[in-house]
C-alpha positions as CSV (number, residue, x, y, z in Angstrom):
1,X,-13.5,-103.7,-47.5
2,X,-13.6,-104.4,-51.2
3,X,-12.2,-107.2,-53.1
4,X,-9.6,-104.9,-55.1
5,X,-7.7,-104.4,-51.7
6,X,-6.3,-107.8,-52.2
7,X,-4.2,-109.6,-54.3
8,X,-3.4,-113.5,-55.2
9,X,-0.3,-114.9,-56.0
10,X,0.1,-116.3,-59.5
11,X,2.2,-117.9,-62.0
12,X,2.1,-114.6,-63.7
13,X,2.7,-111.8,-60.6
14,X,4.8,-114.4,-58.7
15,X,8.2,-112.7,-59.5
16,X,7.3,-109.8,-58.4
17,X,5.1,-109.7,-55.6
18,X,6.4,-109.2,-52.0
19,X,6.1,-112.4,-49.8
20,X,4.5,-110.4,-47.0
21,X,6.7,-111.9,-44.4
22,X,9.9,-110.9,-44.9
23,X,9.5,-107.5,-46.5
24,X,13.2,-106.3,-48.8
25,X,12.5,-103.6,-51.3
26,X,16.7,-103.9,-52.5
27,X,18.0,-106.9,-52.5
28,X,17.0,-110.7,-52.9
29,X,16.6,-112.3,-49.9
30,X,17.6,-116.2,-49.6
31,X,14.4,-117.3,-47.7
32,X,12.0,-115.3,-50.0
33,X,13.3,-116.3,-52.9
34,X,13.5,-120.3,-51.6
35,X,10.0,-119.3,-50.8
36,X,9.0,-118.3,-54.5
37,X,10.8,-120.8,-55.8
38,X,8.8,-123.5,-53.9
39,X,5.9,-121.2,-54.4
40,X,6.4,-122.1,-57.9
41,X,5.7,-125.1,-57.9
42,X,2.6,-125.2,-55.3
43,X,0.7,-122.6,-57.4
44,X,-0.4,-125.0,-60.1
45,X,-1.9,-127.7,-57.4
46,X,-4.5,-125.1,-55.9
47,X,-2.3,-122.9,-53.3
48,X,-3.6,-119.9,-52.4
49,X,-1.3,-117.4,-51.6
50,X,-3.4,-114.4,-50.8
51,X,-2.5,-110.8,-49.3
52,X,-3.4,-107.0,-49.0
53,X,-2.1,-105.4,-52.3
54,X,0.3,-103.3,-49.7
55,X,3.3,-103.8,-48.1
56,X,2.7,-105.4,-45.1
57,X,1.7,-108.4,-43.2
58,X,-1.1,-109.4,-44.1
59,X,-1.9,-112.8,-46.0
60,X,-3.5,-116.0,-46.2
61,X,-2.0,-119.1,-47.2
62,X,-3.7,-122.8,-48.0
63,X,-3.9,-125.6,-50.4
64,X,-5.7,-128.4,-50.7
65,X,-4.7,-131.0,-47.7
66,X,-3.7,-134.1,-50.4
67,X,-1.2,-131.8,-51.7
68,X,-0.3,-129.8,-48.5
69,X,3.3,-130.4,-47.0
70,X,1.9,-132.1,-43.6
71,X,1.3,-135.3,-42.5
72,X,-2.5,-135.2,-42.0
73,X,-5.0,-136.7,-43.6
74,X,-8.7,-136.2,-45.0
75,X,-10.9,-136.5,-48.2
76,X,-11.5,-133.2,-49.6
77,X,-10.3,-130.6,-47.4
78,X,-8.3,-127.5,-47.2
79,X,-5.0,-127.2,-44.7
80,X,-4.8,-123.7,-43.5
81,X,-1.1,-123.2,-43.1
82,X,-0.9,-119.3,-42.3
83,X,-3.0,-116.4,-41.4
84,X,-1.3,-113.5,-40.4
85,X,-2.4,-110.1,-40.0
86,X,1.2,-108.0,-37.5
87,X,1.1,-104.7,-36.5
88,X,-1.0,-101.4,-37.1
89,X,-3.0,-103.5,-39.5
90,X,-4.6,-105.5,-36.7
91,X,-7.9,-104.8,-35.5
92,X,-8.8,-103.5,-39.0
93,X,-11.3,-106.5,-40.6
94,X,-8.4,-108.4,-42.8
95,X,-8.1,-111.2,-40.8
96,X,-11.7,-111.7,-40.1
97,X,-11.7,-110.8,-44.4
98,X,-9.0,-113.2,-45.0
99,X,-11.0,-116.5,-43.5
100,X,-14.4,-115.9,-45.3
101,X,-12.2,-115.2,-48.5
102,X,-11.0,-119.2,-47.2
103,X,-14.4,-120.3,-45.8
104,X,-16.0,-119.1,-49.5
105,X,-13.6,-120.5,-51.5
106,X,-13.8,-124.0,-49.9
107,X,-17.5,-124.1,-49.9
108,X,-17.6,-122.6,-53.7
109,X,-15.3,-126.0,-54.6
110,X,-17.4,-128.3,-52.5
111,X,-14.8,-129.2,-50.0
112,X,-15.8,-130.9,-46.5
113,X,-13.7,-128.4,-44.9
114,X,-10.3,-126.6,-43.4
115,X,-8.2,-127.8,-41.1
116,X,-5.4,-126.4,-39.6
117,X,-2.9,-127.4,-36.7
118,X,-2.7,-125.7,-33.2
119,X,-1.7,-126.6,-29.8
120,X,-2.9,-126.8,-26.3
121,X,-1.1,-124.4,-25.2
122,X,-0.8,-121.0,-28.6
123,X,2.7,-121.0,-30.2
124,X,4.2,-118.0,-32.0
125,X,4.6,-119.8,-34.9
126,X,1.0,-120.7,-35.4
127,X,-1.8,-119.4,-36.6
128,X,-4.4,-117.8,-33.6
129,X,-6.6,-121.0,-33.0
130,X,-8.9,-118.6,-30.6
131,X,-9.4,-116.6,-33.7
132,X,-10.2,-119.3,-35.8
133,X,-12.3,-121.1,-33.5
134,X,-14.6,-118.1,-33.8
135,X,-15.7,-118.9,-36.9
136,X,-16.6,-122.7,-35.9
137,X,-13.0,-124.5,-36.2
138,X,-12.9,-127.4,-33.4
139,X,-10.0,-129.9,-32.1
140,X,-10.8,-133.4,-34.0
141,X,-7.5,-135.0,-33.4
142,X,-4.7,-134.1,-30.6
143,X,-1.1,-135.7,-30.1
144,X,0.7,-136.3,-26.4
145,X,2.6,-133.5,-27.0
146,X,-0.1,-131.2,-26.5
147,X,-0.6,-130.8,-30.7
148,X,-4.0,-130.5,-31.9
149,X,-5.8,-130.3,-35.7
150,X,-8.8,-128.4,-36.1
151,X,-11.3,-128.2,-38.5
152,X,-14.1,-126.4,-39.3
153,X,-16.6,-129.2,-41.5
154,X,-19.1,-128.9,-43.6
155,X,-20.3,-132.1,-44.0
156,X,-19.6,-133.9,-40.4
157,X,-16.4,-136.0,-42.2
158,X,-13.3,-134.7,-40.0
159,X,-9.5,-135.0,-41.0
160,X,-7.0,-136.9,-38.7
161,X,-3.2,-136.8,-38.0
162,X,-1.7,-139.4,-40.0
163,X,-0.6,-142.5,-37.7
164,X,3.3,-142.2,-38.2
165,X,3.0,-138.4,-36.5
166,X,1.5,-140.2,-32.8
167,X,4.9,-142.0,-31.7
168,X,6.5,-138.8,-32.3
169,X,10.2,-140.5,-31.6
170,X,13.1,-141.5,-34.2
171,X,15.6,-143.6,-33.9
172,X,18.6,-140.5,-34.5
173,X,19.2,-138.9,-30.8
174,X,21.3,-135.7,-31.8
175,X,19.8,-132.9,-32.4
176,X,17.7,-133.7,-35.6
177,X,15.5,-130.8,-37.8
178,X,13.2,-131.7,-40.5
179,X,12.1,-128.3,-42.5
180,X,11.0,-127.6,-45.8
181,X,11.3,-124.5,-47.8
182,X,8.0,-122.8,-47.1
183,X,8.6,-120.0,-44.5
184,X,11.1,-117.4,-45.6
185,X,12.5,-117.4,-41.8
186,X,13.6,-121.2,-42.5
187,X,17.0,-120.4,-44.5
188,X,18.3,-118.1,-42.0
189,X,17.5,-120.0,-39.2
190,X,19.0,-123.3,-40.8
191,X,22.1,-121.6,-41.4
192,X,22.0,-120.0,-37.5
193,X,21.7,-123.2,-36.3
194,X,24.5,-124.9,-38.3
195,X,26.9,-122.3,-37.5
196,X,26.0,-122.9,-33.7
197,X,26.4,-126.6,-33.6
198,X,29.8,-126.9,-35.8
199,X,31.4,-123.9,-33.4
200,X,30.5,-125.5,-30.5
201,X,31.0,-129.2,-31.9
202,X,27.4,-130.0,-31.5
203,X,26.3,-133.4,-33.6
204,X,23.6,-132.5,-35.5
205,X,21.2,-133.8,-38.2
206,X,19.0,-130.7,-40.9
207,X,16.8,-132.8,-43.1
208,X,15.4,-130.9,-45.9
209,X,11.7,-132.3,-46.6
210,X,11.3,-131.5,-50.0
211,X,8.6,-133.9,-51.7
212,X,5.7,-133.9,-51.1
213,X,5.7,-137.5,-50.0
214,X,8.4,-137.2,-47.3
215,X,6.2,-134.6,-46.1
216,X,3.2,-137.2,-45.5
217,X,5.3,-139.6,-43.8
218,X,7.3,-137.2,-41.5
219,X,7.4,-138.4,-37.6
220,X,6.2,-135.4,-35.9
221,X,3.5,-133.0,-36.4
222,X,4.7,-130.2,-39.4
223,X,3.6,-127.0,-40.4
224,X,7.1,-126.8,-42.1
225,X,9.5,-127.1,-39.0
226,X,10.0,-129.9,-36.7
227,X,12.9,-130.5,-34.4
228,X,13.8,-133.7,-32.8
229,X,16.6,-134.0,-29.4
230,X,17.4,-137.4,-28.1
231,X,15.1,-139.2,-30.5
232,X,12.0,-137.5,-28.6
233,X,9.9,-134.6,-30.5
234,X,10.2,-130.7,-29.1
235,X,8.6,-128.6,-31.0
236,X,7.5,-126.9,-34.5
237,X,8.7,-123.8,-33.3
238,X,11.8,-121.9,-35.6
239,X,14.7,-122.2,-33.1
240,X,16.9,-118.8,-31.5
241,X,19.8,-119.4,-30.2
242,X,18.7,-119.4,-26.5
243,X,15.7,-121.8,-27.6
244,X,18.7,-124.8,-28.8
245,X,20.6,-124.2,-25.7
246,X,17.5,-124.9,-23.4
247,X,16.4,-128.1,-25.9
248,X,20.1,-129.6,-25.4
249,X,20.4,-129.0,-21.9
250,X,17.6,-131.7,-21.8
Protein backbone atom coordinates (compact mmCIF):
# COMPACT_ATOMS: atom_id res chain seq x y z
CA UNK A 1 0.00 0.00 0.00
CA UNK A 2 1.78 3.18 -1.01
CA UNK A 3 1.75 6.49 0.62
CA UNK A 4 -0.07 8.26 -2.58
CA UNK A 5 -3.24 6.26 -1.65
CA UNK A 6 -3.86 8.64 1.07
CA UNK A 7 -4.53 12.04 1.63
CA UNK A 8 -4.35 14.65 4.71
CA UNK A 9 -6.59 17.29 5.32
CA UNK A 10 -5.24 20.81 5.10
CA UNK A 11 -5.88 24.40 5.25
CA UNK A 12 -5.47 24.36 1.57
CA UNK A 13 -7.72 20.95 0.35
CA UNK A 14 -10.04 21.51 3.32
CA UNK A 15 -12.93 22.91 1.30
CA UNK A 16 -13.02 20.46 -0.86
CA UNK A 17 -12.30 17.22 0.47
CA UNK A 18 -15.09 14.70 1.48
CA UNK A 19 -15.32 14.20 5.30
CA UNK A 20 -15.39 10.41 4.80
CA UNK A 21 -18.26 9.94 7.14
CA UNK A 22 -20.97 11.39 5.78
CA UNK A 23 -20.44 11.06 2.12
CA UNK A 24 -22.93 14.03 -0.22
CA UNK A 25 -21.51 14.53 -3.67
CA UNK A 26 -24.75 17.49 -4.31
CA UNK A 27 -25.48 19.35 -1.66
CA UNK A 28 -23.87 20.81 1.58
CA UNK A 29 -24.60 18.90 4.38
CA UNK A 30 -25.16 20.71 7.93
CA UNK A 31 -22.98 18.22 9.99
CA UNK A 32 -20.12 18.23 7.38
CA UNK A 33 -19.90 21.51 6.95
CA UNK A 34 -20.10 22.21 11.07
CA UNK A 35 -17.38 19.60 10.80
CA UNK A 36 -15.08 21.69 8.39
CA UNK A 37 -15.79 24.49 9.91
CA UNK A 38 -14.47 23.25 13.33
CA UNK A 39 -11.94 21.40 11.24
CA UNK A 40 -10.73 24.78 10.49
CA UNK A 41 -9.78 25.70 13.24
CA UNK A 42 -8.11 22.34 14.74
CA UNK A 43 -5.82 22.05 11.62
CA UNK A 44 -3.40 24.68 12.71
CA UNK A 45 -2.90 23.00 16.40
CA UNK A 46 -1.51 19.63 14.88
CA UNK A 47 -4.89 17.63 13.87
CA UNK A 48 -4.49 15.09 11.68
CA UNK A 49 -7.25 14.38 9.62
CA UNK A 50 -6.11 11.61 7.35
CA UNK A 51 -8.11 9.31 4.75
CA UNK A 52 -7.88 7.07 1.48
CA UNK A 53 -7.90 9.60 -1.42
CA UNK A 54 -11.37 7.73 -2.37
CA UNK A 55 -14.73 8.00 -1.51
CA UNK A 56 -15.22 5.98 1.31
CA UNK A 57 -14.81 5.30 4.88
CA UNK A 58 -11.74 5.15 5.59
CA UNK A 59 -9.72 7.76 7.94
CA UNK A 60 -7.84 8.55 10.78
CA UNK A 61 -8.29 11.29 13.09
CA UNK A 62 -6.00 12.70 16.15
CA UNK A 63 -4.38 15.68 17.70
CA UNK A 64 -2.23 16.29 20.25
CA UNK A 65 -4.09 15.50 23.76
CA UNK A 66 -3.39 19.34 25.33
CA UNK A 67 -5.40 20.56 22.46
CA UNK A 68 -7.88 17.52 21.99
CA UNK A 69 -11.60 18.22 22.88
CA UNK A 70 -11.57 15.62 26.05
CA UNK A 71 -11.13 15.80 29.43
CA UNK A 72 -7.99 13.65 29.83
CA UNK A 73 -4.81 14.48 30.70
CA UNK A 74 -1.04 13.72 29.92
CA UNK A 75 2.36 15.42 28.94
CA UNK A 76 3.06 14.89 25.37
CA UNK A 77 0.71 12.51 23.95
CA UNK A 78 -1.57 11.99 21.04
CA UNK A 79 -5.60 11.38 21.63
CA UNK A 80 -6.76 9.07 18.96
CA UNK A 81 -10.33 10.20 18.45
CA UNK A 82 -11.41 7.99 15.26
CA UNK A 83 -10.22 5.16 13.21
CA UNK A 84 -12.64 3.90 10.95
CA UNK A 85 -12.25 1.70 8.08
CA UNK A 86 -16.83 0.39 6.99
CA UNK A 87 -17.63 -1.74 4.44
CA UNK A 88 -15.94 -3.62 1.40
CA UNK A 89 -12.80 -1.79 2.43
CA UNK A 90 -12.39 -3.83 5.58
CA UNK A 91 -10.00 -6.57 5.74
CA UNK A 92 -7.85 -4.68 3.08
CA UNK A 93 -4.57 -3.36 5.25
CA UNK A 94 -5.89 0.54 5.82
CA UNK A 95 -6.69 0.18 9.17
CA UNK A 96 -3.71 -1.70 10.16
CA UNK A 97 -1.96 1.27 7.57
CA UNK A 98 -3.79 3.97 9.23
CA UNK A 99 -2.19 3.28 12.99
CA UNK A 100 1.49 2.99 11.96
CA UNK A 101 0.81 6.21 9.77
CA UNK A 102 -0.26 7.28 13.82
CA UNK A 103 2.32 5.19 15.64
CA UNK A 104 5.15 6.88 13.10
CA UNK A 105 4.07 10.15 13.30
CA UNK A 106 4.07 10.21 17.18
CA UNK A 107 7.36 8.61 17.59
CA UNK A 108 8.83 10.96 14.61
CA UNK A 109 7.65 14.13 17.08
CA UNK A 110 8.98 12.46 20.25
CA UNK A 111 5.68 12.07 21.90
CA UNK A 112 5.27 9.58 25.03
CA UNK A 113 2.39 8.12 23.32
CA UNK A 114 -1.52 7.72 22.02
CA UNK A 115 -4.27 7.36 24.00
CA UNK A 116 -7.61 6.82 23.19
CA UNK A 117 -10.98 6.06 25.10
CA UNK A 118 -12.85 2.62 25.08
CA UNK A 119 -15.12 0.77 27.29
CA UNK A 120 -15.53 -2.43 29.02
CA UNK A 121 -17.89 -3.55 27.30
CA UNK A 122 -17.16 -2.11 22.73
CA UNK A 123 -19.59 0.77 21.74
CA UNK A 124 -20.56 1.58 18.22
CA UNK A 125 -19.41 4.85 18.53
CA UNK A 126 -15.87 3.99 19.40
CA UNK A 127 -13.03 3.10 17.86
CA UNK A 128 -12.24 -1.05 17.92
CA UNK A 129 -10.07 -1.17 21.22
CA UNK A 130 -9.43 -5.12 20.25
CA UNK A 131 -7.85 -3.78 17.17
CA UNK A 132 -5.89 -1.27 18.81
CA UNK A 133 -4.76 -3.26 21.51
CA UNK A 134 -3.00 -5.39 18.89
CA UNK A 135 -0.58 -3.05 18.38
CA UNK A 136 0.31 -2.69 22.28
CA UNK A 137 -2.56 -0.09 23.48
CA UNK A 138 -3.49 -1.01 27.34
CA UNK A 139 -6.29 0.27 29.87
CA UNK A 140 -4.28 2.88 32.32
CA UNK A 141 -7.29 4.56 33.73
CA UNK A 142 -11.05 3.22 33.94
CA UNK A 143 -14.32 5.10 35.25
CA UNK A 144 -17.43 3.20 37.35
CA UNK A 145 -19.26 3.34 34.34
CA UNK A 146 -17.33 0.85 32.73
CA UNK A 147 -15.14 3.78 30.58
CA UNK A 148 -11.63 3.05 30.03
CA UNK A 149 -8.41 5.24 28.40
CA UNK A 150 -5.81 3.42 26.71
CA UNK A 151 -2.57 4.04 25.67
CA UNK A 152 0.07 2.72 23.94
CA UNK A 153 3.61 4.42 25.68
CA UNK A 154 6.68 4.96 24.71
CA UNK A 155 8.38 6.01 27.46
CA UNK A 156 6.48 4.25 30.63
CA UNK A 157 4.65 7.94 31.45
CA UNK A 158 0.73 7.04 31.01
CA UNK A 159 -2.22 9.66 30.57
CA UNK A 160 -5.19 9.80 33.14
CA UNK A 161 -8.82 10.82 33.01
CA UNK A 162 -9.01 14.22 34.45
CA UNK A 163 -10.55 14.19 38.12
CA UNK A 164 -13.86 16.15 37.36
CA UNK A 165 -14.81 13.12 34.69
CA UNK A 166 -14.89 10.25 38.01
CA UNK A 167 -18.13 11.71 39.79
CA UNK A 168 -19.67 11.46 36.61
CA UNK A 169 -23.08 13.32 38.09
CA UNK A 170 -24.40 17.07 37.69
CA UNK A 171 -26.48 18.83 39.54
CA UNK A 172 -29.31 19.33 36.22
CA UNK A 173 -31.65 16.02 36.34
CA UNK A 174 -33.55 16.45 32.85
CA UNK A 175 -32.32 15.11 30.25
CA UNK A 176 -28.95 16.94 29.72
CA UNK A 177 -26.45 16.58 26.35
CA UNK A 178 -23.05 18.00 26.19
CA UNK A 179 -21.69 17.74 22.28
CA UNK A 180 -19.40 19.61 20.37
CA UNK A 181 -19.21 19.94 16.68
CA UNK A 182 -16.81 17.24 15.74
CA UNK A 183 -18.82 14.26 14.25
CA UNK A 184 -20.88 15.14 11.29
CA UNK A 185 -23.83 12.79 12.83
CA UNK A 186 -23.95 15.37 15.83
CA UNK A 187 -26.28 18.17 13.94
CA UNK A 188 -28.85 15.79 12.88
CA UNK A 189 -29.01 14.02 15.90
CA UNK A 190 -29.25 17.39 18.00
CA UNK A 191 -32.00 18.48 16.01
CA UNK A 192 -33.81 14.66 16.25
CA UNK A 193 -33.61 14.95 19.66
CA UNK A 194 -34.96 18.51 20.14
CA UNK A 195 -37.83 17.80 17.97
CA UNK A 196 -38.57 14.70 20.26
CA UNK A 197 -38.52 16.40 23.57
CA UNK A 198 -40.60 19.73 22.66
CA UNK A 199 -43.44 17.28 20.85
CA UNK A 200 -43.70 15.22 23.62
CA UNK A 201 -42.96 18.09 26.24
CA UNK A 202 -39.85 16.52 27.45
CA UNK A 203 -37.50 19.13 29.63
CA UNK A 204 -34.41 19.04 28.22
CA UNK A 205 -30.92 20.66 28.42
CA UNK A 206 -28.21 20.55 24.60
CA UNK A 207 -25.00 22.16 25.73
CA UNK A 208 -22.80 22.91 22.98
CA UNK A 209 -19.02 22.49 24.16
CA UNK A 210 -17.31 24.64 21.99
CA UNK A 211 -13.87 25.78 23.61
CA UNK A 212 -11.49 24.04 24.13
CA UNK A 213 -11.55 24.63 27.84
CA UNK A 214 -15.16 23.56 28.51
CA UNK A 215 -14.01 20.51 26.85
CA UNK A 216 -11.26 19.85 29.63
CA UNK A 217 -13.53 20.41 32.38
CA UNK A 218 -16.66 18.43 31.10
CA UNK A 219 -18.25 16.00 33.87
CA UNK A 220 -18.30 12.78 32.04
CA UNK A 221 -16.06 11.02 29.80
CA UNK A 222 -16.12 12.75 25.88
CA UNK A 223 -15.21 11.74 22.71
CA UNK A 224 -17.63 14.59 21.52
CA UNK A 225 -21.01 13.30 22.93
CA UNK A 226 -22.15 12.84 26.45
CA UNK A 227 -25.59 12.56 27.76
CA UNK A 228 -26.65 13.04 31.26
CA UNK A 229 -30.64 11.71 32.75
CA UNK A 230 -31.41 12.44 36.35
CA UNK A 231 -28.08 14.05 37.05
CA UNK A 232 -26.40 10.47 36.57
CA UNK A 233 -24.06 9.88 33.27
CA UNK A 234 -25.50 7.24 30.44
CA UNK A 235 -23.53 7.19 27.78
CA UNK A 236 -21.23 8.71 24.82
CA UNK A 237 -23.28 7.04 22.49
CA UNK A 238 -25.28 9.43 19.59
CA UNK A 239 -28.84 8.88 20.66
CA UNK A 240 -32.03 7.16 18.17
CA UNK A 241 -35.02 7.68 19.08
CA UNK A 242 -35.67 4.33 20.74
CA UNK A 243 -32.21 4.81 22.61
CA UNK A 244 -33.96 8.36 24.55
CA UNK A 245 -37.10 6.49 25.24
CA UNK A 246 -35.24 3.57 27.14
CA UNK A 247 -32.70 6.43 28.98
CA UNK A 248 -36.04 8.32 30.29
CA UNK A 249 -37.90 5.38 31.20
CA UNK A 250 -35.06 5.20 33.90
Amino acid sequence: MNNTDFINLTPENLANEHLCCIIRSKKPHQGVEAKRQWLADRLKEGHVFRKLDARAVVFIEYAPLDTAWVPITGDNYYYLYCLWVSGNYKGKGYGKSLMEYCLNDAKAKGKSGICMLGAKKQKAWLSDQSFAKKFGFKVVDTTDHGYELLALSFDGTMPTFAQNVKNQGIGNKELTIYYDMQCPYICQNIEMIEQYCVQNDIPVSLIQVDTLQKAKELPCVFNNWGVFYKGKFETVNLLDVSAVQRILKK
